[in-house]
C-alpha positions as CSV (number, residue, x, y, z in Angstrom):
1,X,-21.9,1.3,-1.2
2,X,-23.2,0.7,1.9
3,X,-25.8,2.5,4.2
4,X,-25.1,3.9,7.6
5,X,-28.4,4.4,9.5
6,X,-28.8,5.8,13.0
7,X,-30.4,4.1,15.5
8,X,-32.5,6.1,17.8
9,X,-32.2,4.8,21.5
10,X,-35.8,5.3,23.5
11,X,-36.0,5.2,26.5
12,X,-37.7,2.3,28.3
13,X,-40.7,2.0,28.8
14,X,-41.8,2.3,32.5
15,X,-43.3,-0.3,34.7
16,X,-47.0,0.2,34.3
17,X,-47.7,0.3,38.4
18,X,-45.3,3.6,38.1
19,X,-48.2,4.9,36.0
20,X,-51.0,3.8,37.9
21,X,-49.4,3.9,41.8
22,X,-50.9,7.5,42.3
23,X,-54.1,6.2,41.2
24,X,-54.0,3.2,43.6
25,X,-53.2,5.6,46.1
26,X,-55.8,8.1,45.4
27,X,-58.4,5.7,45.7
28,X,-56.8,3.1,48.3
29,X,-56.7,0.2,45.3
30,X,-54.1,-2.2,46.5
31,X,-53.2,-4.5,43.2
32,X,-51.5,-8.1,43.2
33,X,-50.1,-10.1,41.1
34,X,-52.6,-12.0,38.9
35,X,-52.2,-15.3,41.3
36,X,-51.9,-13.3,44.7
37,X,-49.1,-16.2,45.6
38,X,-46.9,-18.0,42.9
39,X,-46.9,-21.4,43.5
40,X,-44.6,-25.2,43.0
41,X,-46.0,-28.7,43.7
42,X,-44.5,-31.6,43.5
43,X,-45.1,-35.2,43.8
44,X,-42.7,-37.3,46.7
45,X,-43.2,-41.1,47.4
46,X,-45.3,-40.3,50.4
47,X,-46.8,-37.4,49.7
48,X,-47.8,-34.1,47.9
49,X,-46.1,-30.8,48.0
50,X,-47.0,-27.5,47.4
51,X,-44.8,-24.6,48.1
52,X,-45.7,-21.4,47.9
53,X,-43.8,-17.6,47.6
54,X,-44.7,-15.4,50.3
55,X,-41.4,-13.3,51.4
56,X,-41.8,-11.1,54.7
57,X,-45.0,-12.0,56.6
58,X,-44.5,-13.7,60.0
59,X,-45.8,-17.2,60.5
60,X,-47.2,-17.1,63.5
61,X,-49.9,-14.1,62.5
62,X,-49.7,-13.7,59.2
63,X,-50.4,-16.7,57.5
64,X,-52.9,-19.3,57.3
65,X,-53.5,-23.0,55.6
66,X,-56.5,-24.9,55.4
67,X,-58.1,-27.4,53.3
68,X,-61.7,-27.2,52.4
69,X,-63.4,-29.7,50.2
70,X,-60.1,-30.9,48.7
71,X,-58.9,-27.7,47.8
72,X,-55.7,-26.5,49.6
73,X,-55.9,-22.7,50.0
74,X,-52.8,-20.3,51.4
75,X,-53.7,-17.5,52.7
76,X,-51.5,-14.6,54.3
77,X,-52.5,-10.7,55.2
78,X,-50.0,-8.3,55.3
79,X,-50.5,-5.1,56.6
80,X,-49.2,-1.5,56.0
81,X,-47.1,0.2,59.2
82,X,-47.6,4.3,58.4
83,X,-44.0,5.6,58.1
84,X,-42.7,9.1,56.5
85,X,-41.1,7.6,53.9
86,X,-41.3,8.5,50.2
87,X,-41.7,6.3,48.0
88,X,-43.0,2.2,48.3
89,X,-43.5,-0.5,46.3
90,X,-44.3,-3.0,48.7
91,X,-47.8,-4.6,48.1
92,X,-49.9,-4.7,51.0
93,X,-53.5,-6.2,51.8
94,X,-54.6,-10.3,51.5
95,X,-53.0,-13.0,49.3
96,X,-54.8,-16.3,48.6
97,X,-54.0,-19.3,46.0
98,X,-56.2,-22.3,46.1
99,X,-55.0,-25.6,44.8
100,X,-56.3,-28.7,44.2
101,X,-55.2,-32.1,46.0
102,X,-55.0,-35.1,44.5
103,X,-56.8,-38.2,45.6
104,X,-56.0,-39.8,48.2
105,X,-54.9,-36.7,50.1
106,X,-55.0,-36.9,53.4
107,X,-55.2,-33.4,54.6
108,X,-55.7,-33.8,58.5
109,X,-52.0,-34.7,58.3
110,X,-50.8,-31.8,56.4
111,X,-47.6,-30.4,57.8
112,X,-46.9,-26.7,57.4
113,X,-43.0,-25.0,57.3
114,X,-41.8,-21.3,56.5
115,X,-38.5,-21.0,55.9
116,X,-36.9,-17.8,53.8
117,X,-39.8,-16.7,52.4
118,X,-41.4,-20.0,51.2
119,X,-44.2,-21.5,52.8
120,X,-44.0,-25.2,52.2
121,X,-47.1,-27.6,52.7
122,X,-46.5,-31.4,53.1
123,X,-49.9,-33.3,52.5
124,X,-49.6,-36.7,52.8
125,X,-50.9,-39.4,50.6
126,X,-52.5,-43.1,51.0
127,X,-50.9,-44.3,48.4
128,X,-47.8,-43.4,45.9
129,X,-49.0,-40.6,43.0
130,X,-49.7,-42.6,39.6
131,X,-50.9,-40.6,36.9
132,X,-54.0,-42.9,35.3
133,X,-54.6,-43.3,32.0
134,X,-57.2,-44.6,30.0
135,X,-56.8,-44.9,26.4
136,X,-60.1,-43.7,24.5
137,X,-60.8,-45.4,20.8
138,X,-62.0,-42.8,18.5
139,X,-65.1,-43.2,16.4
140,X,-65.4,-41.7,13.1
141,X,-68.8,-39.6,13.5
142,X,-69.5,-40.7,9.5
């Protein structure tokens, strides 16, 4: 004989920034992601390239790219326009992400494009990208 059991259908759990938006509001807390910008690199004969997700800020005010002590760091500021409107979940405020070059770098030729969204960062390199390895012999500690 078989068993017919019902299934009880709840309903999904909200996105937790629905719960906390009137907080943020209250108290002016703007939130971002836990990076600020999500970020791709990738190694090209030439070069190093790091592209990075930053959808609607403008180029020419918004966003900035500079390398300090070997470390590649996007930054871009958007800010709020007041309008009547009802409801937002656009994130406002500063995004930064900070990435490391490899050696060789040679970041007083970086290049810097936005296109749709995605800030891409050509750094070129002295010589081609070779991962080095070193293989270690392991001791026994007895």
């Amino acid at each position: 004989m078989s068993e017919i059991t019902r299934r009880v259908q709840f309903p999904a759990m909200p996105d937790l920034s629905e719960l906390t938006d009137p907080l943020q509001q209250l108290f002016g807390i703007r939130p971002q992601s836990p990076y600020g910008i999500r970020v791709e690199s990738h190694y090209e004969t030439d070069a190093y390239v790091v592209r990075g997700e930053m959808p609607g800020f403008d180029p020419a005010k918004d966003l900035e790219v500079t390398v300090t002590d070997g470390m590649l760091i996007l930054h871009g500021e958007r800010t709020e326009h007041q309008l009547d409107r009802q409801h937002s979940e656009f994130r406002y405020g500063a995004y930064n992400r900070s990435v490391r070059l490899p050696d060789g770098a040679k970041a007083e030729k970086a290049t810097a494009t936005y296109d749709d969204g995605i800030l891409t960062v050509r750094v070129p390199l002295d010589k081609p990208a070779k991962a080095a390895s070193t293989k270690i012999k392991v001791a026994s500690a007895k």
